[in-house]
C-alpha atoms as one frame of an Amber mdcrd trajectory, in Angstrom:
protein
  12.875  -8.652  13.053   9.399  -9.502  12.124   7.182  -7.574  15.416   3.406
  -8.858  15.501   2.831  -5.664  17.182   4.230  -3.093  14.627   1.638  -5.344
  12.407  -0.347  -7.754  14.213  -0.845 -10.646  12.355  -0.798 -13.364  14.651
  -4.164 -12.167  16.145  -5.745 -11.220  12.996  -7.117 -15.085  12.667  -8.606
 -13.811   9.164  -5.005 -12.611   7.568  -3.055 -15.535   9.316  -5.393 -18.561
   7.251  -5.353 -16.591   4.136  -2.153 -15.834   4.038  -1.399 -19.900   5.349
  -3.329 -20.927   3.024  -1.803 -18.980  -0.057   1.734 -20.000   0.923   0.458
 -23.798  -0.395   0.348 -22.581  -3.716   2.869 -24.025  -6.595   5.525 -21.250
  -8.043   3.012 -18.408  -6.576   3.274 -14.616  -7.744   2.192 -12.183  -4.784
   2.107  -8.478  -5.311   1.399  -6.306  -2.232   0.388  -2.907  -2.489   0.048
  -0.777   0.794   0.435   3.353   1.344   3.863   4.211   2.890   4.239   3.203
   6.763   1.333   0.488   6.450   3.633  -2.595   6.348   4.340  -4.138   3.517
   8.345  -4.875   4.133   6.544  -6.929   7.763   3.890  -8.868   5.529   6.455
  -9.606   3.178   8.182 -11.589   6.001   5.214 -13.091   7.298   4.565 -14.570
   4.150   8.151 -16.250   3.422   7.972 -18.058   7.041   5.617 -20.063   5.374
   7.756 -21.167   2.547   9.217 -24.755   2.578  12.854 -24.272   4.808  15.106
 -25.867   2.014  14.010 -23.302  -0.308  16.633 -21.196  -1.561  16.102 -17.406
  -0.987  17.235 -14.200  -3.138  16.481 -10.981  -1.693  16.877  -7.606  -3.560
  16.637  -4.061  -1.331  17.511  -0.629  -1.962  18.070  -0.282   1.994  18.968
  -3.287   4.363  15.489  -2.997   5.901  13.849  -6.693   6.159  17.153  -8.157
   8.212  15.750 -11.829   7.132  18.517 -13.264   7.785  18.004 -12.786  11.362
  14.533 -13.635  11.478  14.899 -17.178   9.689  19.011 -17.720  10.097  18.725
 -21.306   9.290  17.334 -20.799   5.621  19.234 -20.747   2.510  19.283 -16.746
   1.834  21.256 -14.853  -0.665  20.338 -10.956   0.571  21.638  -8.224  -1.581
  21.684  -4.168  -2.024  21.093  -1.850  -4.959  23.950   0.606  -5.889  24.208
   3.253  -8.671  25.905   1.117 -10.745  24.040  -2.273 -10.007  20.261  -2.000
 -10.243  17.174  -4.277  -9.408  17.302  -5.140 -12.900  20.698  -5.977 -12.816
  20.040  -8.132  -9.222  16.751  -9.736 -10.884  19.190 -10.755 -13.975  21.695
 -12.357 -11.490  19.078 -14.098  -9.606  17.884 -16.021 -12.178  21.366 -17.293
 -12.889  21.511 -18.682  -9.899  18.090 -20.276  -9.282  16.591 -19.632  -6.166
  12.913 -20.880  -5.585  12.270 -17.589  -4.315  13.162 -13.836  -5.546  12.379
 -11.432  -3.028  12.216  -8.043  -4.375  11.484  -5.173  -1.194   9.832  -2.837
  -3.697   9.086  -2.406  -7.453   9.603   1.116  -8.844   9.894   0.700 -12.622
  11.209  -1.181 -15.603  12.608  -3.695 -12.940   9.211  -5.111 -13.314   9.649
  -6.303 -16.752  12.519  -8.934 -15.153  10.193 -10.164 -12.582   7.634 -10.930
 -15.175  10.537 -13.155 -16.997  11.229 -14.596 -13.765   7.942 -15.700 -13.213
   7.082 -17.054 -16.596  10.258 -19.088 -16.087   8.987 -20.934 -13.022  10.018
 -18.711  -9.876   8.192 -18.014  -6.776   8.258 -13.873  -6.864   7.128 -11.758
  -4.066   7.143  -8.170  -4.448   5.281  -4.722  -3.290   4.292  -1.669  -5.502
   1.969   0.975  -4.638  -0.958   1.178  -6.140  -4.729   2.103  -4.968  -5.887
  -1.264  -4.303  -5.078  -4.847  -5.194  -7.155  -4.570  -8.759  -5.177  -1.797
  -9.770  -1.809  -3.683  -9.327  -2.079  -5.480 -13.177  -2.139  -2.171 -14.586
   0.333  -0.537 -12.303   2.923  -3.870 -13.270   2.210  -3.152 -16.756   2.624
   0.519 -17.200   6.422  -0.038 -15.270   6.721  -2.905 -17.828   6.664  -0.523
 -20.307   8.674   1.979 -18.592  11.888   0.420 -19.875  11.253   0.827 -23.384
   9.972  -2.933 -23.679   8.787  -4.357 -27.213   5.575  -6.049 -25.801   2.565
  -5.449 -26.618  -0.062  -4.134 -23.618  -2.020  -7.081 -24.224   0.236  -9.172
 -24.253   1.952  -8.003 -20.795  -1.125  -7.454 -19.439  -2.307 -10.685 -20.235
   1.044 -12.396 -19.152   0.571 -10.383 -15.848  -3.219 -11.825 -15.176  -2.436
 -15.403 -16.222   1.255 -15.776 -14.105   0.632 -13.831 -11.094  -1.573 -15.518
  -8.912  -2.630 -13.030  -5.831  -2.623  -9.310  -5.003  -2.787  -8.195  -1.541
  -3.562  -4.565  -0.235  -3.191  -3.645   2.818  -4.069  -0.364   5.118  -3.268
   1.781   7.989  -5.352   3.639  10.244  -6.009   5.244  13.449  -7.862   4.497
  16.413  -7.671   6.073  19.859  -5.066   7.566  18.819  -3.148   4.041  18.128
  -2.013   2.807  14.351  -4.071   0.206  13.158  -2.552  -1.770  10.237  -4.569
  -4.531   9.022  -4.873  -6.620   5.454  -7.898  -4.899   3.669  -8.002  -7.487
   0.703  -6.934 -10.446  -1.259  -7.737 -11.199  -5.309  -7.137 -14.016  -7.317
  -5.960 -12.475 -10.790  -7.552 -14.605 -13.596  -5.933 -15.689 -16.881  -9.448
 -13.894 -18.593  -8.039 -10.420 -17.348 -10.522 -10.313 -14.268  -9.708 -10.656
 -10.492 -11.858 -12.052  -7.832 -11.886 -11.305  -4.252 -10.897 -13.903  -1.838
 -11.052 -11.848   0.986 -11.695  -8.182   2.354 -12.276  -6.603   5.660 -12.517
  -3.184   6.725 -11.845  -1.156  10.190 -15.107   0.412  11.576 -16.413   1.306
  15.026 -13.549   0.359  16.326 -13.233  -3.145  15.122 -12.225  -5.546  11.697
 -15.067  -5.968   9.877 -14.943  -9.305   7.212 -16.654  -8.956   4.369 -15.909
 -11.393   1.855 -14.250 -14.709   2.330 -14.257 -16.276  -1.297 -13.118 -19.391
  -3.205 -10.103 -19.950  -4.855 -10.544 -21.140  -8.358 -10.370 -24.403  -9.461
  -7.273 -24.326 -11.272  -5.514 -23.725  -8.456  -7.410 -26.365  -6.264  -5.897
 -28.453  -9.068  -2.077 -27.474  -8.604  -2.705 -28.413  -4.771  -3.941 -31.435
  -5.655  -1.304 -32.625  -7.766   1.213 -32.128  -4.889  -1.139 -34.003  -2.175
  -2.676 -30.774  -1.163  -5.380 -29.176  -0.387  -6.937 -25.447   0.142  -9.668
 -24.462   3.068 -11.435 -21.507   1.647 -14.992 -20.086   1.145 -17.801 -20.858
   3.611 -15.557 -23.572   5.445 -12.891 -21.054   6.388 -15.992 -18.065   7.469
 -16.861 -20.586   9.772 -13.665 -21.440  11.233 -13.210 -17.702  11.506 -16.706
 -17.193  12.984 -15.648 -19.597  15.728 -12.505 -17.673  16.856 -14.775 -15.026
  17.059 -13.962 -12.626  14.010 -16.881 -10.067  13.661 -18.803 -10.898   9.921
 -21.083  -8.375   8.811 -23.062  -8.231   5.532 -23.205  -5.041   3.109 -25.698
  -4.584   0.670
């Protein structure tokens, strides 16, 4: 079950309107990337209670960790396991026969990846985690387990696929404080079809407290996709503010 104290979103006001405000976002591709123990199997399931609840749901896990079915046990949810013989390729393959909205995969190890990517370009809402240092270093890290299968493609051209499909990559962190575990989400970047990434958000821990210091804009293009579907995003200086007023400590770095 999804415990706001193992990772406490719900009074993070920063990560919960990010994170809100991400889940309104057409066919999205979300890659988390944390250190072992930080959370990423909990944020995972934070982010799918956002998700429309007729949406149909395929999950892929190596261990039965995420119990979603229990947590939202009146969505549509297909959950499956890993063996020897059946692999997250093979599950990824399978998935896309039977066309769920959403494919679920707990953690990306290697040529899997190449699947997802298919998945994605063919108009399904992926969320995944890998580990990798930070959130900028996930295109690379997709790309090089890409690869890992013996795929034809060129790295530009994965790499470029991987930049212009995926839409957000989210890193998050654990620490320790008073001799508590402090998880917390340490950033958020747009990927860009031009091969760059720009930060929509990033905090860090210090002193004892979360620290914001970036809240930036989404880009246009997806302001667009929103707006198509009678949408709309709060971002930038509007959502600092409406941060700033739930009393989330801003501080500037030179």
């Amino acid at each position: 079950m999804f415990n706001p104290n193992y990772f406490p979103f719900k009074h993070q006001f920063q990560t919960l309107k990010i994170t809100h405000e991400m889940a309104k976002l057409d066919k999205p591709g979300v890659i988390v990337t944390a250190p072992t123990g930080a959370g990423k199997t909990e944020l995972q399931k934070f982010l799918l209670g956002f998700a429309a609840p007729t949406e149909k749901f395929y999950l892929i896990e190596d261990v039965q960790e995420s119990h979603l079915k229990e947590l939202y046990p009146n969505r549509r949810l297909f959950s499956t396991l890993t063996t020897p013989k059946y692999s997250i390729s093979d599950h990824v393959k399978h998935a896309l026969r039977n066309n769920p909205e959403w494919i679920i995969v707990a953690e990306t190890r290697g040529e899997e990846a190449y699947e997802m990517l298919q998945a994605i370009l063919s108009s399904h809402n992926i969320i995944t985690t890998v580990h990798a240092t930070d959130a900028r270093a996930i295109p690379h890290r997709f790309m090089n387990m890409c690869l890992s299968g013996g795929s034809s493609a060129s790295e530009k051209m994965l790499e470029d696929d991987i930049y212009r499909y995926f839409d957000l990559g989210m890193h998050i962190k654990r620490t320790t404080h008073n001799g508590k575990t402090i998880r917390y989400l340490s950033e958020v970047v747009e990927y860009n079809a031009d091969g760059t990434a720009t930060t929509l958000f990033h905090q860090v821990f210090r002193d004892g407290q979360l620290q914001v210091r970036t809240v930036g804009a989404f880009s246009p293009s997806i302001h667009d996709r929103l707006a198509e579907k009678g949408l709309s995003l709060i971002d930038g200086d509007a959502m600092a503010s409406q941060a700033k007023s739930e009393g989330v400590v801003f501080e500037s770095f030179e």
